[in-house]
N, C-alpha and C positions, 0 to 999 in steps of 0.2 A: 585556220590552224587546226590539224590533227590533234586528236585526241591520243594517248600517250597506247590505247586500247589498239584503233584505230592504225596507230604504226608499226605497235609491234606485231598486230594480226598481218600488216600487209606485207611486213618486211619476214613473218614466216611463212605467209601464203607465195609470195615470190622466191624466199629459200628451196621449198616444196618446189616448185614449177619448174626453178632452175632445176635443182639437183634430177628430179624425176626426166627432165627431158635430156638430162647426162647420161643418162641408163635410159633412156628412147629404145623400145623394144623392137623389134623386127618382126612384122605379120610372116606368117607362115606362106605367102604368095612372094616375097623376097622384097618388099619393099615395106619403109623405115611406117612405122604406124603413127597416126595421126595423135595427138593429145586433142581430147574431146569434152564435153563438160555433159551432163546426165542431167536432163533437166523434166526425168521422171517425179512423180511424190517419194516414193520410196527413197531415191538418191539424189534428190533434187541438190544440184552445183557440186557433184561428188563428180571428179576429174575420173580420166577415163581413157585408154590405149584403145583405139580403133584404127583397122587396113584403111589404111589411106586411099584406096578408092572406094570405098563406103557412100553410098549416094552420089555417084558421079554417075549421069547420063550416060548408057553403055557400056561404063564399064564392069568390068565382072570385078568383084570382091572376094577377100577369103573367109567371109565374118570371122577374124579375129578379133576377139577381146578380151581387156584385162585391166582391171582399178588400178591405176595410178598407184593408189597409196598401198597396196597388198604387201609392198616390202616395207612398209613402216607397222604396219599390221602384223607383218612376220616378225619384228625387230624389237616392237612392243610388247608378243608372244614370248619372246626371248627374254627379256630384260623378266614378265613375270616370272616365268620360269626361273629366273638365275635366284630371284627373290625368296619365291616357295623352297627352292636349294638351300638357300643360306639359313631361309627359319627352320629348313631340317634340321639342318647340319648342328644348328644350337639348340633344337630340340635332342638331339643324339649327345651331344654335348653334356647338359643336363642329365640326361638317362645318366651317360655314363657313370657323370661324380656323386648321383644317386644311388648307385651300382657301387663306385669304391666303397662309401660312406657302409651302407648295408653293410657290404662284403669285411670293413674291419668293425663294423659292430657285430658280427658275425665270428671273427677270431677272435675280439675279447670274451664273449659269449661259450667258445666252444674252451678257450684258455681257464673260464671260471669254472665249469663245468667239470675240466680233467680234476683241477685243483680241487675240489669238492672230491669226486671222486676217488681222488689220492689222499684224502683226510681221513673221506669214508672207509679205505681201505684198511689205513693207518690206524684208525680206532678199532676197525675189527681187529687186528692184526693184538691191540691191547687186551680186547676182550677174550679172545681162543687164550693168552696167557694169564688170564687171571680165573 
């Protein structure tokens, strides 16, 4: 019996394989490119587009290549992206009602200000007649 790990790694590793070889890329010599596995250190079991005739006796190749996974890597890119956007968008958010709050502590501020000023006036206006 699988492990609960075990199934859902195989049943997304098989999602991946299917959908990827759905979008099967075409090498630049016209024929559909191979799905390959990298069994470098650096990429060791990291899936992989290669010209299908790629190590075939005789034949000529186009060396094309391309990671498999580059559009969930593109798609990944995206999703952070949309993410970094939205914690903008409520960082701006923020500013803004930061911004109102000031701006009418700023009207009451400039409203007490005239009023003083119009008292201040108001008493000179006592004083010259006394």
């Amino acid at each position: 019996m699988m492990s609960k790990e075990k199934v859902s790694s195989s049943i997304s590793s098989s999602f991946i394989v299917n959908r990827t070889l759905e979008n099967n890329p075409m090498c630049t010599c016209g024929s559909p490119a191979s799905l390959r596995t990298s069994n470098t250190r650096r990429n060791l079991g990291r899936a992989f587009f290669g010209c299908s005739n790629y190590n075939m006796k005789g034949l000529p190749h186009c060396n094309f290549f391309k990671w498999a996974d580059s559009g969930q890597e593109r798609e990944q890119e995206l999703v952070n992206f949309k993410i970094e956007l939205l914690r903008k968008k409520d960082e701006l958010q923020k500013t803004q009602e930061e911004f109102q709050k000031t701006r009418e502590e700023l009207r009451k501020l400039e409203e007490e200000v005239r009023k003083t000023m119009e008292e201040v006036r108001h008493g000179m206006e006592k004083v010259r007649k006394v």
